[in-house]
C-alpha positions, 0 to 999 in steps of 0.5 A: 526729677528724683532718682530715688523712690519707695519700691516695696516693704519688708515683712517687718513694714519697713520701706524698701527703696530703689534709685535708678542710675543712668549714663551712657545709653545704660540704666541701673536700678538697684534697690535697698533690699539686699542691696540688689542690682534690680534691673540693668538695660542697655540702650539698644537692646530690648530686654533686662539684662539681669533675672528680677521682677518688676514688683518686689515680692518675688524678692522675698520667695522664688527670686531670693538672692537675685541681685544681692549682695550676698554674705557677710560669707557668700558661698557655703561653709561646710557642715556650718563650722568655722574654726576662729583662733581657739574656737570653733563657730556653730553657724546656721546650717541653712542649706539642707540642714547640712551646710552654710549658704550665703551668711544664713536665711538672715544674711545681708542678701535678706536684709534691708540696707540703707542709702547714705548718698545718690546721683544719676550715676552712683549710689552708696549703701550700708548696712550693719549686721549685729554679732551673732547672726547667723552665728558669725561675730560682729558686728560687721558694717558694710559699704556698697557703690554702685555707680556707672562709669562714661563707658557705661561700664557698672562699677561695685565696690564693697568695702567691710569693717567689723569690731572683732575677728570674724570672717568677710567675703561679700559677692554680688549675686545677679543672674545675667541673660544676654537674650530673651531665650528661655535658657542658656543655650545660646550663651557662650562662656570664658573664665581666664582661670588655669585652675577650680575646686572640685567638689563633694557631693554637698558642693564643697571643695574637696582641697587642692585646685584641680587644672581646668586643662583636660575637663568640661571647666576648660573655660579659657577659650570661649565654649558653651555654659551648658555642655555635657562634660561639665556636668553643671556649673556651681564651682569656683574658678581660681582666677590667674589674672594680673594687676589690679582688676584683671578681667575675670569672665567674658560672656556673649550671645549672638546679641551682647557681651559682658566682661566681668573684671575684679580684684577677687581671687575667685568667681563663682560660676553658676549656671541656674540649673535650680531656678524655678520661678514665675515671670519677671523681667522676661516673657517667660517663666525662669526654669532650669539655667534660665541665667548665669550667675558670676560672682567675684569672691574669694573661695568657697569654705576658706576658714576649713582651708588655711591654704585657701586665700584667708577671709579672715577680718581683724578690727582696724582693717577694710576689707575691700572689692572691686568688679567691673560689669561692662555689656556692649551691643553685637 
């Protein structure tokens, strides 16, 4: 029986496709558009653990972003400028006019890739953004598979190459919810990080990591997403894990838990504190902090901090990422 079918259409009539990966008691469905993790269960538990809709043009309004692969520069950019060599690139300011968000409205995450292989447990898709979207150099390919390990485990690599200079740095972008509750309450957080980026008011590191030690982003132990001393979570934590793909986060409801492993320097942490929409998987409307969004990458806004781990991309390299995204049954 074919894993494979059509999902969807684009604004411009092409197909949107979805493949649906099972091994392990765990089913995956991951569709073309932004290359989006579009549903994932797990046998046992009675509910999708990620944020979506059953039908796809929710994907293209109020759940922009879920799932995806956001990029080819996640996170923001501040003020859409980006030093390169002797230049200094004008991107497209798509957040408040002011910043730089996700790759611009016309990013990876909004933009249809295309299947090269799938199996019931794996599938492989590309895409390649042309030079100048967004006004960022290209063009730029990109790789992503998804696949299930015997555990169960969902394994996404991305691998990137591109035909001049220009800067990489890909996250996958799901909102994850371990209960049926209507937020976050219940959701008990760890980030093995000694140090994050405080930010201005536009969401931009100000410079330096700060020590989570001694504030509200002191998730080195397990505590609760939403508390008051965080004041809201959207912030990079600097991870201090070693070896190939240490373990990131760890995320855990009376129900489930997730762990979270990467090779990334950073993982955005974002609590849904602006998530407005409709019903999707759920019984219930997404309001406020309706999911927790984990997104391994390198930090926020690198190419205006040349101390910041570089996401710079020269011709004959391969950029490449590894994330591990493992829930198991309490």
């Amino acid at each position: 029986m074919s894993t494979r079918h059509p999902f969807g259409t684009t604004p411009n009539g092409e197909v949107v496709e979805r493949v649906t990966l099972q091994r392990a008691g765990v089913t995956a469905k991951v569709m073309t558009w932004g290359a989006s993790l579009q549903d994932f269960r797990v046998e046992g538990i009675g509910h999708a653990l990620v944020l979506g809709a059953p039908d796809f043009p929710p994907y293209l309004d109020e759940m922009r972003y879920f799932g995806a692969i956001v990029g080819p520069v996640a996170n923001r950019i501040a003020k859409g400028r980006a030093p390169l060599g002797d230049r200094t690139l004008e991107l497209e300011r798509n957040e408040n006019g002011i910043t730089t968000l996700h790759g611009g409205d016309d990013g990876i995450g909004q933009a249809n890739w295309r299947i090269l292989s799938h199996s019931e447990v794996s599938v492989t898709l590309m895409i390649t953004q042309v030079d100048g979207v967004g006004g960022l150099p290209g063009p730029i390919t990109l790789k992503a598979r998804y696949s299930l390990e015997e555990d169960g485990a969902l394994l996404l690599e991305i691998e990137a190459t591109a035909e001049q200079t220009t800067y990489c740095n890909p996250a996958h972008h799901s909102y994850w919810k371990l209960d049926t509750s209507p937020a976050l309450h219940g959701t008990e957080l760890q980030v093995m990080a000694e140090s994050y980026l405080p930010l201005d008011d536009e969401n931009i590191p100000l410079g330096a990591p700060a020590p989570v030690i001694g504030t509200g982003f002191d998730y080195r132990s397990a505590a609760p997403v939403l508390r008051p001393e965080a004041d809201g979570l959207d912030h990079n934590f600097c991870l201090a894990g070693q070896g190939d793909m240490p373990l990131a986060a760890a995320v855990q409801t009376d129900k489930a838990r997730l762990e979270v492993a990467t090779n990334e320097p950073g993982l955005q942490v974002y609590d849904g504190a602006g998530l407005n929409t409709g019903r999707g998987h759920h019984p219930h409307p997404y309001g406020a902090n309706a999911g927790l969004a984990l997104e391994p990458q390198h930090w926020p806004d690198a190419p205006n901090h040349p101390e910041y781990p570089s996401i710079l991309l020269e011709p004959g390299q391969t950029y490449r990422q590894t994330s591990r995204f493992k829930i198991s049954k309490i």
